[in-house]
N, C-alpha and C positions, 0 to 999 in steps of 0.2 A: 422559371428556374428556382427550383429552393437553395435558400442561405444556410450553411453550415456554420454555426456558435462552437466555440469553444468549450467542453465539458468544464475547466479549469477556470476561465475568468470571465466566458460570456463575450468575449469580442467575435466579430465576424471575421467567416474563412476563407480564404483566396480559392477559387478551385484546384484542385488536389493540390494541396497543403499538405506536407506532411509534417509541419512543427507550427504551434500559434507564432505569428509577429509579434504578437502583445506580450505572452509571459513564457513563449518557447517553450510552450509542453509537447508532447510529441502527441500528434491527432494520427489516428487510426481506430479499429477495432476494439472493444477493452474484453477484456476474456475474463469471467471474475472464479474462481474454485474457492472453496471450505473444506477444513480442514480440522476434525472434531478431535485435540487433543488431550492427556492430561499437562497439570503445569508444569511438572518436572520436563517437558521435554518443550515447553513454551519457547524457550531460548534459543537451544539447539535449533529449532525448528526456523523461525524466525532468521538466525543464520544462516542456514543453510539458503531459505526464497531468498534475499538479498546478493549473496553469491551467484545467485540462479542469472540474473540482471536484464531482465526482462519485464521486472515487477515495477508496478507504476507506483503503488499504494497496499499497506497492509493493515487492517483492520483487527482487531483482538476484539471479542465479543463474551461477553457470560454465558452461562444456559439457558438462560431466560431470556437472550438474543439482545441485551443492553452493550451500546459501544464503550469500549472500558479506555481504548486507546487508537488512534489512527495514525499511522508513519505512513509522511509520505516518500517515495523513494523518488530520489536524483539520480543521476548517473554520476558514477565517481563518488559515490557517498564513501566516507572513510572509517578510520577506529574514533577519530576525535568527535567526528560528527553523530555517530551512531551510539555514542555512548551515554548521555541520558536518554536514550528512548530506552537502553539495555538496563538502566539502571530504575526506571519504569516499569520496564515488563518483567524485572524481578519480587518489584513490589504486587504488580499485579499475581505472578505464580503464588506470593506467599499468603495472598488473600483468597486465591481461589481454588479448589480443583481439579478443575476441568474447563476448557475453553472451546470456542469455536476461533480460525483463524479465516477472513473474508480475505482472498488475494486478488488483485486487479493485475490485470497480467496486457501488454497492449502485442498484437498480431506481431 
């Protein structure tokens, strides 16, 4: 029988598991899309996947495919918690633009 590891922390998985015991990520499927914008809509954009809430993780990439930033998403993420990464990826739009967005999406 093969052991199933935890994408997140590396511990071993109970047969069908659907959340680690170790750090409670939700194990399934990860479905990942890009999303080739400019900065001015960097933000927008970003809000709207998070609302979506199915997003595990999002990724902000250059053109040249270097990671500029990585959010990871929790469930019940809020305005307080959300708000340095937005103040982040404002700084990122005023230095770049054009982006790639990597979304981690789980089944």
């Amino acid at each position: 029988m093969e052991s199933t590891k935890c994408e997140n922390c590396g511990a071993e998985l109970p047969e069908g598991a659907k959340f680690c015991p170790n750090c409670g990520v939700h194990v399934g499927k990860v479905i990942k899309e890009e999303f080739s914008i400019s900065s001015e809509d960097l933000i927008k954009k970003i809000k709207e996947l998070i609302h979506e809430g199915n997003v595990r993780k999002i990724i902000v990439k250059d053109v040249k495919g270097k990671n500029l930033l990585e959010i990871p998403i929790t469930a019940g993420i809020v305005g307080v918690v959300l708000a340095p990464w937005l103040a982040a990826l404002g700084v990122i739009a005023a230095l770049v633009t054009k982006c790639t967005i990597t979304v981690e999406r789980t089944e």
